[in-house]
N, CA and C of each residue as an Amber inpcrd file, in Angstrom:
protein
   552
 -10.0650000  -1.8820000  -1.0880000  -9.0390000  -0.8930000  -1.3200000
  -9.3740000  -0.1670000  -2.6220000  -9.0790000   0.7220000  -2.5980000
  -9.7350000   1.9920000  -3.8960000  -8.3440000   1.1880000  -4.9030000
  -9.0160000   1.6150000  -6.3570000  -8.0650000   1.3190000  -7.2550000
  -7.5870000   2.4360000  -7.6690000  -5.8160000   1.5920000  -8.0680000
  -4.4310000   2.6950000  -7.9410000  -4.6650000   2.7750000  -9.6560000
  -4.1760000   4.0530000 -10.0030000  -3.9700000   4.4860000 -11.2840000
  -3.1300000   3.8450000 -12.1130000  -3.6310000   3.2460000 -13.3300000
  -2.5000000   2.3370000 -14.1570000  -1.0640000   3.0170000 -14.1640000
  -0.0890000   3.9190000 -14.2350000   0.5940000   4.8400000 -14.3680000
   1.4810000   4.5540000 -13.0870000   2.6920000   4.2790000 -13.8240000
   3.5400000   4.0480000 -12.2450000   4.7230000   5.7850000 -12.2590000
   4.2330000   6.5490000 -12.8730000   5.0300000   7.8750000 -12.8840000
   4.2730000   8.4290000 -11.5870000   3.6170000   8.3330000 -11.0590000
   3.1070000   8.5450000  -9.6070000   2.8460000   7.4170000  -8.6320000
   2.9910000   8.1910000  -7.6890000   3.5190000   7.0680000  -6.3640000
   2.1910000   7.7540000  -5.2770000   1.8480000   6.5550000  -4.6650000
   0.6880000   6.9740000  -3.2590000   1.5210000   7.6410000  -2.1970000
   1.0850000   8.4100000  -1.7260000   2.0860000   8.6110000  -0.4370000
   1.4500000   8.9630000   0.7380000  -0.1930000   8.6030000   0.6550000
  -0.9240000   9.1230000   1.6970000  -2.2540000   8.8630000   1.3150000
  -3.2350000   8.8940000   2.0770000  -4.3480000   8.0810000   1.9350000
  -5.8930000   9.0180000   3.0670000  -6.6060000   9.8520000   2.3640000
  -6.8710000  10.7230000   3.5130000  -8.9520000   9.7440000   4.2810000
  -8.5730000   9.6750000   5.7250000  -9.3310000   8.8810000   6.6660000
 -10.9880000   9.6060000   6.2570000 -11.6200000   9.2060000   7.6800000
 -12.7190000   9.9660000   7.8750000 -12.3970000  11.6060000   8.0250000
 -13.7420000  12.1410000   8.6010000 -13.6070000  13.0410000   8.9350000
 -13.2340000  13.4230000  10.1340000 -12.6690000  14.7750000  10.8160000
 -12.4110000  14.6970000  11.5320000 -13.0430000  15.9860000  12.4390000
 -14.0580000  16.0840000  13.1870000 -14.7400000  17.4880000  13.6370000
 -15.5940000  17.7800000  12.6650000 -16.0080000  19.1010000  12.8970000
 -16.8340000  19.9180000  11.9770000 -16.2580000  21.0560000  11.1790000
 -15.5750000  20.9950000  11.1770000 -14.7260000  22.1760000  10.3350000
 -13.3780000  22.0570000   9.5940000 -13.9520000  20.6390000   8.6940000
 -13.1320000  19.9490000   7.3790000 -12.0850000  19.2460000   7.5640000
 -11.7020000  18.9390000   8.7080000 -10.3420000  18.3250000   8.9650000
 -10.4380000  17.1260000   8.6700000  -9.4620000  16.4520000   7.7720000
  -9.5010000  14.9840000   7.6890000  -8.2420000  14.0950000   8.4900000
  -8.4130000  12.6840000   8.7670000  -7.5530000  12.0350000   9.3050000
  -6.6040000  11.5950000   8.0450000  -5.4660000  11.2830000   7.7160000
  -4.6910000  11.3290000   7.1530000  -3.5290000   9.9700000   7.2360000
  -3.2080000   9.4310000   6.4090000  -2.2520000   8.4600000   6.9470000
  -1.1810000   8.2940000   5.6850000  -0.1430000   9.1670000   6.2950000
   0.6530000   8.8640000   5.2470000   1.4770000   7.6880000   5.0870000
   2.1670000   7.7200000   3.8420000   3.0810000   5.9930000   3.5640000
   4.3420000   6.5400000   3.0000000   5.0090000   7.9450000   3.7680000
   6.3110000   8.3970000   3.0480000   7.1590000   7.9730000   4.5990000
   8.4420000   7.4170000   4.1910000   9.4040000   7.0220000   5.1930000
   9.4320000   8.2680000   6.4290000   9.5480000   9.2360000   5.5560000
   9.0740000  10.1600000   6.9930000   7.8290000  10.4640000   7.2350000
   6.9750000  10.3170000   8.0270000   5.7660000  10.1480000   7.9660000
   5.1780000  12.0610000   7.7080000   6.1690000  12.8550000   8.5060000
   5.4730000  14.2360000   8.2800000   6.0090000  14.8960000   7.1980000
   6.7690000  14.0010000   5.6850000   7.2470000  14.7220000   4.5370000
   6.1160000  14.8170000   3.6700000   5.4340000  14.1300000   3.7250000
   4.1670000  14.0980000   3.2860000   3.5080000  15.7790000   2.5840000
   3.8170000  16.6850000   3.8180000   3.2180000  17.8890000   3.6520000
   4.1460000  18.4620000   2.8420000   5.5540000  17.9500000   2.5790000
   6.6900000  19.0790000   1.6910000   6.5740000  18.3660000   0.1350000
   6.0020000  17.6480000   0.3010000   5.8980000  16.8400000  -1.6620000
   4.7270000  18.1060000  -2.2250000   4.3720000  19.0300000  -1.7560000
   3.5680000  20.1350000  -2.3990000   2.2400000  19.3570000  -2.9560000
   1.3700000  19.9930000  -4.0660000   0.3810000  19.7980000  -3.9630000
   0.0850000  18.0440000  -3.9530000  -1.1850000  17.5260000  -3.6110000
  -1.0870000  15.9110000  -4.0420000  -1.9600000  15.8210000  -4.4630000
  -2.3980000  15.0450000  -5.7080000  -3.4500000  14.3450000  -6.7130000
  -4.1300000  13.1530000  -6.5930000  -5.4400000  13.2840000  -6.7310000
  -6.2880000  12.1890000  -6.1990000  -6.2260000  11.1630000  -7.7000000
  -6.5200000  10.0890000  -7.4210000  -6.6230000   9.4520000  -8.7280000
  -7.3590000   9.9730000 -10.6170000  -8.4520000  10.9140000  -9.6400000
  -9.3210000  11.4960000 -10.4870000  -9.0850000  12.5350000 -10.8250000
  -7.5740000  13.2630000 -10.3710000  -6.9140000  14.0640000 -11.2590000
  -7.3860000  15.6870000  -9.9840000  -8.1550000  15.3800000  -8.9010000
  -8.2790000  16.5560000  -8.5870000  -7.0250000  16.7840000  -7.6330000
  -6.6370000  17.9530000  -7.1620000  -5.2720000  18.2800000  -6.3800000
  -5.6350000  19.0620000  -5.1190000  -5.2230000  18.3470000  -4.5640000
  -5.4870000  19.0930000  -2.7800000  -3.6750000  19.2580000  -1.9250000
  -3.5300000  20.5050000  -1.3110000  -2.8820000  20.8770000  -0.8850000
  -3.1390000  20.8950000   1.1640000  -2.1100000  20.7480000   1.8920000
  -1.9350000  20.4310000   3.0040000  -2.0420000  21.4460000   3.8030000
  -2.8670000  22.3990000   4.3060000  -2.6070000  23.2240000   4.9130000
  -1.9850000  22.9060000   6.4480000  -2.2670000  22.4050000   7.0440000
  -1.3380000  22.1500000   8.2860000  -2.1280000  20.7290000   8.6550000
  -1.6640000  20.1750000   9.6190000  -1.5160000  18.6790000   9.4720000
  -0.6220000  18.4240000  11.3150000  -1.2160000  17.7900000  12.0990000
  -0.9010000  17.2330000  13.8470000  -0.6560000  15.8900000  14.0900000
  -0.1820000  15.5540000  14.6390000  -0.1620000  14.0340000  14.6950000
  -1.0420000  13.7990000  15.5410000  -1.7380000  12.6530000  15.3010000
  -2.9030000  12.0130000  16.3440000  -2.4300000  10.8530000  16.7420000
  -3.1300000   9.8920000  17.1830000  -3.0200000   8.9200000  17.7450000
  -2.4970000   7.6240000  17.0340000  -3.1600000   7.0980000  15.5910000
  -2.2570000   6.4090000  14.6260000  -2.2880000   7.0670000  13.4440000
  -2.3600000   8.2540000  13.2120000  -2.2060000   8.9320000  11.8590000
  -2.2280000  10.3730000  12.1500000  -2.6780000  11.5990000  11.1010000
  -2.4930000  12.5620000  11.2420000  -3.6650000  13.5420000  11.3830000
  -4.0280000  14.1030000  11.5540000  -5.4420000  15.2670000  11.2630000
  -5.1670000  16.2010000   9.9550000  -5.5580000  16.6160000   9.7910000
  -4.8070000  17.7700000   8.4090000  -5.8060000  18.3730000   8.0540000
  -5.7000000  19.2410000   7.6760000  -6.5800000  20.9940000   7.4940000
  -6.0680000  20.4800000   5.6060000  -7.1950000  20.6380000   4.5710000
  -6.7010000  20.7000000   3.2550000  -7.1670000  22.3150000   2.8430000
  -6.4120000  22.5730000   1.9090000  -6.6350000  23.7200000   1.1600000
  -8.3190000  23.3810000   0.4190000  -9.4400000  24.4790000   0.7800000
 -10.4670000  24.2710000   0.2940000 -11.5010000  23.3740000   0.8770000
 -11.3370000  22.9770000   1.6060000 -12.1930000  22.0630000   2.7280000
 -12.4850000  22.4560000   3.7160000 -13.7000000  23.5890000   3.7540000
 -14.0290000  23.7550000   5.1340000 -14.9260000  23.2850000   5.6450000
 -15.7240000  22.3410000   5.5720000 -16.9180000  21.6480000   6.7550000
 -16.6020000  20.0580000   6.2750000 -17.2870000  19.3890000   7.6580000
 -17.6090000  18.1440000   7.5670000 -18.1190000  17.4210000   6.3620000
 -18.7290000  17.7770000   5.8510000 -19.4010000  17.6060000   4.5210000
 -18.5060000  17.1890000   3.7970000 -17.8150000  18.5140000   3.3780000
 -16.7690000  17.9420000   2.2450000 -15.8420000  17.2400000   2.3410000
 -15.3440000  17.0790000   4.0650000 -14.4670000  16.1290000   4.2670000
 -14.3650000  14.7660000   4.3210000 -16.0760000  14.9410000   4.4600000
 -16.6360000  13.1000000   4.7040000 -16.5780000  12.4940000   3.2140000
 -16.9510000  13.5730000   2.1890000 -16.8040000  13.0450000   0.6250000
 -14.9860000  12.3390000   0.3540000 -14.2420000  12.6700000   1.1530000
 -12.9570000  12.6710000   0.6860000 -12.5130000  11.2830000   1.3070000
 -13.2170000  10.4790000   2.2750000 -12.8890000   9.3740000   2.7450000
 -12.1970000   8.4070000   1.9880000 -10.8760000   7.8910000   2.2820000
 -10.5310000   6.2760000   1.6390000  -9.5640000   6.9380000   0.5250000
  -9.4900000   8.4320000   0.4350000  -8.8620000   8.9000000  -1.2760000
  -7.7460000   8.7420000  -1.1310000  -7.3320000   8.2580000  -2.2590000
  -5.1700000   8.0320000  -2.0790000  -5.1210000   8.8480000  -2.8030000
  -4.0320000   9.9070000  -2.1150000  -3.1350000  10.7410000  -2.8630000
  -1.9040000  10.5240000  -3.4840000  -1.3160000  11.1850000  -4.2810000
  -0.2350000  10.8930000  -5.1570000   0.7490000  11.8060000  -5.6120000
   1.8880000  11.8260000  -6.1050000   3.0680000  12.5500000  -6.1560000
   3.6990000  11.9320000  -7.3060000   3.8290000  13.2440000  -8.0950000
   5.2500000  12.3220000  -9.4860000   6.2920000  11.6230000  -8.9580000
   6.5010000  10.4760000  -9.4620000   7.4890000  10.1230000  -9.2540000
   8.9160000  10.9760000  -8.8870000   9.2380000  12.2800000  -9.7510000
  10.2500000  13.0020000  -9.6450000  10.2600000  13.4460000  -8.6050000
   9.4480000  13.9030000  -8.0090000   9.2820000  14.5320000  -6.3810000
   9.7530000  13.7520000  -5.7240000  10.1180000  12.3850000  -5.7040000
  10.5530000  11.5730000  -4.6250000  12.3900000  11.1560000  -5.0510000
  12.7020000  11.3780000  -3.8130000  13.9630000  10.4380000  -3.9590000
  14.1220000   9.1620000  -4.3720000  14.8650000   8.3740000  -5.0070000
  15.3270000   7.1190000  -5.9400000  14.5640000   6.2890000  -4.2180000
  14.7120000   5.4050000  -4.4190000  14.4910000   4.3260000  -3.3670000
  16.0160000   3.7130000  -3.1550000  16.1010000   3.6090000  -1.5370000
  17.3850000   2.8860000  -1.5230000  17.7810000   1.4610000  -1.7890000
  18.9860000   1.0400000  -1.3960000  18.9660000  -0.3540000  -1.5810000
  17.8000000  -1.2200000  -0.6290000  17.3220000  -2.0810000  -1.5910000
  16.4600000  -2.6500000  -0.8640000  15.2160000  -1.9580000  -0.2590000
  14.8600000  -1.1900000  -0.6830000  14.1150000  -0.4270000  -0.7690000
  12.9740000  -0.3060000  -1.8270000  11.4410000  -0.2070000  -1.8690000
  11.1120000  -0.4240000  -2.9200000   9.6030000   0.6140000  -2.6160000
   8.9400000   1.1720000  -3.5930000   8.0760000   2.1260000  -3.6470000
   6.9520000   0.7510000  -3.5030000   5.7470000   0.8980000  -3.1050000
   4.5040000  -0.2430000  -3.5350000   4.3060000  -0.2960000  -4.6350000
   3.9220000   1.0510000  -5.4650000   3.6100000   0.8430000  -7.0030000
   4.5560000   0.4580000  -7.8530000   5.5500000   0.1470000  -7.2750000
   6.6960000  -0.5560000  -8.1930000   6.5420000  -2.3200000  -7.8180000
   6.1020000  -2.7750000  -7.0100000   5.9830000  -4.1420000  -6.4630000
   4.7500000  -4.7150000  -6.8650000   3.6010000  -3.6990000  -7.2050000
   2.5890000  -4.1050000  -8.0450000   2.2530000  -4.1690000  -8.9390000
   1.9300000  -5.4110000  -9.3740000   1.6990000  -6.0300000 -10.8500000
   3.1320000  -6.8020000 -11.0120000   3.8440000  -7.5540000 -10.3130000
   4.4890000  -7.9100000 -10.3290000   4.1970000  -9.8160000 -10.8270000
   5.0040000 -10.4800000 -11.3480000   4.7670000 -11.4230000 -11.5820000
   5.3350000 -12.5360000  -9.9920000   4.8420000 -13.2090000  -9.4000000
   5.4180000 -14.2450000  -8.1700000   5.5670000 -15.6690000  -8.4250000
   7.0000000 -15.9510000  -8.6760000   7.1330000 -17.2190000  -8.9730000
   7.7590000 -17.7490000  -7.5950000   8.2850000 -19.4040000  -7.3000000
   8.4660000 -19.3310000  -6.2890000   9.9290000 -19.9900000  -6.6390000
  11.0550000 -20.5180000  -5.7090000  12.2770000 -20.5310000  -6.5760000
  12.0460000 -21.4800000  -7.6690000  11.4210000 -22.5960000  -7.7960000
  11.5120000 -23.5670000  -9.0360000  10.7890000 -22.9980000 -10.5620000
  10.7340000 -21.5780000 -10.4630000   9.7820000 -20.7920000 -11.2870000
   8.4840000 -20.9370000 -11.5500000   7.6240000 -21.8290000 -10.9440000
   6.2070000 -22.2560000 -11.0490000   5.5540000 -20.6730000 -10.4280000
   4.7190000 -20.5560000 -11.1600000   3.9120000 -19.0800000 -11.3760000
   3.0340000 -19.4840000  -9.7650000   2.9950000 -18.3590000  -9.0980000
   2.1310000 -18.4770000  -7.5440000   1.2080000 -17.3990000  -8.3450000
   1.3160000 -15.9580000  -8.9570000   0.3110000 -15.1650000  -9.2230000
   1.0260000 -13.8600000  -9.3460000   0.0130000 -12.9910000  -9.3330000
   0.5410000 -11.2200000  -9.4470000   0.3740000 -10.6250000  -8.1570000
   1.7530000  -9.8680000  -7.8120000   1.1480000  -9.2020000  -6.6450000
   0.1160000  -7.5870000  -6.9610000  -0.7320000  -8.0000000  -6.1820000
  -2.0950000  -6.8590000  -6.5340000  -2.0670000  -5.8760000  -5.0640000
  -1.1700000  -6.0790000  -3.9320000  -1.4700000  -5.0200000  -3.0210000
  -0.0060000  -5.0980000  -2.3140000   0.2510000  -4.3160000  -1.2430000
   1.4650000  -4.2620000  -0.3540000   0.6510000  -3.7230000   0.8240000
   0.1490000  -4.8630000   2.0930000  -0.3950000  -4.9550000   2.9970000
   0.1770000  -4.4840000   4.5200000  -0.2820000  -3.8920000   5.3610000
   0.7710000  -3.8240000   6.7660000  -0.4340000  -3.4480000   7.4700000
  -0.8690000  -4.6120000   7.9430000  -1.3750000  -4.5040000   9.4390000
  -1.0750000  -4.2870000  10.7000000   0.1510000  -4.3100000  11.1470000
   0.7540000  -3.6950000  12.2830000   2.4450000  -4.6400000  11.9920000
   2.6720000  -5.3420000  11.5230000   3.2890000  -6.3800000  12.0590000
   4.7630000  -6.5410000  11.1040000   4.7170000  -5.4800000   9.9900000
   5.1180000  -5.4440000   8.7130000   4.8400000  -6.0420000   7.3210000
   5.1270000  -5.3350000   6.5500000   4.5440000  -5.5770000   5.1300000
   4.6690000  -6.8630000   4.7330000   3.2490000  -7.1330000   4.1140000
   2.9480000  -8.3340000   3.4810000   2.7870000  -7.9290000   1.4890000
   3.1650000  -8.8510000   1.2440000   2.5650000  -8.9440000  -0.1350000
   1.3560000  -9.7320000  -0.2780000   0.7630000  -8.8490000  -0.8330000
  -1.0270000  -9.8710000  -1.3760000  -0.8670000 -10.1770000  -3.0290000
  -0.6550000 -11.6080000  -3.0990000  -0.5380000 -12.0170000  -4.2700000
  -1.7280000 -12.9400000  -4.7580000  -2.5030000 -12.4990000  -5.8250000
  -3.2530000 -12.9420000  -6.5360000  -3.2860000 -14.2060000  -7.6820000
  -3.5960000 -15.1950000  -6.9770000  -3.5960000 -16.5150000  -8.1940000
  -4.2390000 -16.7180000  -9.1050000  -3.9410000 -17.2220000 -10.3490000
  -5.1160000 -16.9380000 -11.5260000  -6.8280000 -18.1140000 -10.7420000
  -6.5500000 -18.5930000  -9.9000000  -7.6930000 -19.0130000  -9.4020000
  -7.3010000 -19.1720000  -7.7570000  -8.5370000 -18.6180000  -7.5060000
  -8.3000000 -19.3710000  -5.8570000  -8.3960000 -18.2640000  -5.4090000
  -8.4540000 -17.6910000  -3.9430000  -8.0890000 -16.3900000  -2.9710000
  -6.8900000 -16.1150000  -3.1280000  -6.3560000 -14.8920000  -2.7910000
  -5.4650000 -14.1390000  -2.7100000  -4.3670000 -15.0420000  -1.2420000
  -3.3430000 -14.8670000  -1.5500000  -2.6670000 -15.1450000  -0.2130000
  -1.5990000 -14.1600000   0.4670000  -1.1940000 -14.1260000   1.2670000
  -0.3840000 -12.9540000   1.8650000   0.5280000 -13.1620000   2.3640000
   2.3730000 -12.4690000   1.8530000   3.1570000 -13.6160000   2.1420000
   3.8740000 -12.0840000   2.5780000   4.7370000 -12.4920000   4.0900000
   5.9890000 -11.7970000   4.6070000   6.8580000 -11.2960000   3.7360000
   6.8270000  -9.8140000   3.6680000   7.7120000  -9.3200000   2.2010000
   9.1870000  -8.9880000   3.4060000   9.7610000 -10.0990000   3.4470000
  10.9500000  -9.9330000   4.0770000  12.2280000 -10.4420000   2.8450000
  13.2860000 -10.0610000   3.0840000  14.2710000 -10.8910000   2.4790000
  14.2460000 -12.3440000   2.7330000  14.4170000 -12.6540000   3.6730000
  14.1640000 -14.4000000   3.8120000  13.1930000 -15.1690000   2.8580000
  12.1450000 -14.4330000   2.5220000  10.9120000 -15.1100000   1.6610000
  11.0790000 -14.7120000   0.3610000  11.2800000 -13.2980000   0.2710000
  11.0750000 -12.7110000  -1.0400000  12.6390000 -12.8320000  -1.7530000
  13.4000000 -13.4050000  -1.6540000  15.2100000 -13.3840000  -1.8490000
  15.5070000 -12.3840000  -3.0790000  14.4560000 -12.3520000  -4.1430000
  14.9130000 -11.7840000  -5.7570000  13.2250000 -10.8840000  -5.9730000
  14.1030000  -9.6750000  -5.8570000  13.0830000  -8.7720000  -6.7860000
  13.8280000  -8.4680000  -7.7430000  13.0010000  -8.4280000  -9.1410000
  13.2540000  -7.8830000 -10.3660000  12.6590000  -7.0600000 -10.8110000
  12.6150000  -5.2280000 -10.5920000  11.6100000  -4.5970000 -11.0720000
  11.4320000  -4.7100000 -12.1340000  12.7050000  -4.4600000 -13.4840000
  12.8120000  -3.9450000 -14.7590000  12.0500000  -5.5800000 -15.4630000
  12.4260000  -6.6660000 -14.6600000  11.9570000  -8.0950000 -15.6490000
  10.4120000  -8.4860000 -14.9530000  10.0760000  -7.8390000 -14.0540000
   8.6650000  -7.6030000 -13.6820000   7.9970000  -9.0310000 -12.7230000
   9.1190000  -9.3980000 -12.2290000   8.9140000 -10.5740000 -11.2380000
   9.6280000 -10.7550000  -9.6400000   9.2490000 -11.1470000  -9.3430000
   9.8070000 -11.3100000  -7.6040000   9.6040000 -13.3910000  -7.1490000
  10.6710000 -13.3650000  -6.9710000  11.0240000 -14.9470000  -6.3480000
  10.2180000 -14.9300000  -4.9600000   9.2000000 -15.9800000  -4.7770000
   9.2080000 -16.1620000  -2.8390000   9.2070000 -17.1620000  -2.7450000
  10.1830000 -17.2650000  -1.5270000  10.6290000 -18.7860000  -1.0160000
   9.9740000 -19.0450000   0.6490000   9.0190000 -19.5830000   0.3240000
   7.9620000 -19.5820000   1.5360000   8.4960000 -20.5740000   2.7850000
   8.1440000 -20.3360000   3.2380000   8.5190000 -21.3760000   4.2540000
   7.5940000 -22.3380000   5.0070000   7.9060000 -23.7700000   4.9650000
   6.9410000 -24.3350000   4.8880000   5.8050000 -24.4330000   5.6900000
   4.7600000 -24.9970000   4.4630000   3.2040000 -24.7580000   5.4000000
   2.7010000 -23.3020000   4.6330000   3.7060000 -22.3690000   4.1980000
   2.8640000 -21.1160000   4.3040000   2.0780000 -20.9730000   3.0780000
   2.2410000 -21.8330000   1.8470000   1.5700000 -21.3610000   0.3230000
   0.9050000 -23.2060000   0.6920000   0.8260000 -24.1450000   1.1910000
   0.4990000 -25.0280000   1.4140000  -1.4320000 -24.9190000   1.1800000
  -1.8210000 -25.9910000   0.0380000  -3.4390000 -25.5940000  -0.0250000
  -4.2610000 -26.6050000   1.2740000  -4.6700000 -26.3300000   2.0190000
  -4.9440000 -26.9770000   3.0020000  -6.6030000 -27.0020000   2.9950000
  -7.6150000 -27.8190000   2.3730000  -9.2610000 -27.8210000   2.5470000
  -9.5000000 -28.0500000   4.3240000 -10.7860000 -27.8200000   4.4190000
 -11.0590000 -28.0100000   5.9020000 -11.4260000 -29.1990000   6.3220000
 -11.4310000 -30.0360000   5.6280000 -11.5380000 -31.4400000   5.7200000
 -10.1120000 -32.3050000   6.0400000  -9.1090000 -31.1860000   5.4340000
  -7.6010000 -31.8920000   5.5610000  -6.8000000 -31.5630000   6.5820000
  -7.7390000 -30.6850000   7.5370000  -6.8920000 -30.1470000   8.6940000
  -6.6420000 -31.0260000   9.9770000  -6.0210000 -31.1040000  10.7200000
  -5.5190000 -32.2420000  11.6170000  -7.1570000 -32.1860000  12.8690000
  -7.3500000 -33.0780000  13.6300000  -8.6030000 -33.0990000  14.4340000
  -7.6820000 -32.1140000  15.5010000  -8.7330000 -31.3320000  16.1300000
  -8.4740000 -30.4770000  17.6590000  -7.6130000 -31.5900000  18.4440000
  -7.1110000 -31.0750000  19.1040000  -6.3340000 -31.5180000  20.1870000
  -7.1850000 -32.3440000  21.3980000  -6.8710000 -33.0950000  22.5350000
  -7.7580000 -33.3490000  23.6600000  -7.7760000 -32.6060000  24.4940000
């Protein structure tokens, strides 16, 4: 995953794919609750400070196609692969209850209820199935825990921590030597 800008006064809200054809179109996948507001947050900023604008934009099959301002061939579109775009914070509406931006959930501290430190969360994951948190332990792999209320009970943005109450088996360190034999 490309790295997000230290700076939480901007928010990702879109992430632009391969290319798409020969005549600059990129695939597009936005991460704004409405998936086609994307194009009304006006211009959007790549990490590296450059700004690309939306000229029109279709829905495809799991994401979008989109025409950018200044991108006309394959070429330049293939350079643009994997880039997260970004939006001031002010451009966006507050988040609702229970509701939470990613770059506000990252860098978060994860304790679990007895306060014993699990790690930092370093990503906000969704493979089809809904969002996971990827939380980082000061040793060991990363683990990936159901960012549901049931697990996650206490976020604290302003005190910079989030409670998860796993359910069992799921933060459990299990070697491959300790796993039960196959079945008959």
């Amino acid at each position: 995953m490309p790295a997000r800008p230290a700076s939480t006064d901007r928010v990702c809200v879109a992430r632009i794919g391969a290319a798409h054809g020969v005549r600059g179109e990129v695939r597009l996948w936005s991460f704004t609750a409405d998936p086609t507001a994307v194009k009304r947050y006006g211009p959007l900023t790549a990490g590296d400070g450059r700004v690309f604008e939306i000229a029109s934009m279709r829905p495809a099959k799991d994401c979008f196609v989109a025409r950018l301002k200044g991108i006309d061939d394959r070429d330049a579109a293939e350079r643009l692969t994997n880039l997260e775009l970004y939006v001031p914070r002010g451009r966006l509406a507050p988040p609702g209850e229970d509701e939470f931006y990613h770059a506000d959930l990252i860098g978060l501290a994860a304790v679990d209820t007895a306060g014993t430190e699990l790690g930092t969360v370093i990503a906000v994951q969704n493979f089809g199935a809904g969002d996971l948190l990827e939380i980082a332990p000061r040793r060991g792999a990363t683990r990936l825990v159901p960012f549901t209320k049931a697990v996650v009970p206490e976020i604290d943005i302003p005190g910079r921590r989030l409670v998860v109450d796993p359910p069992p088996g799921l933060l459990d360190d299990e070697e491959e030597g300790d796993l039960p034999p196959p079945s008959p």
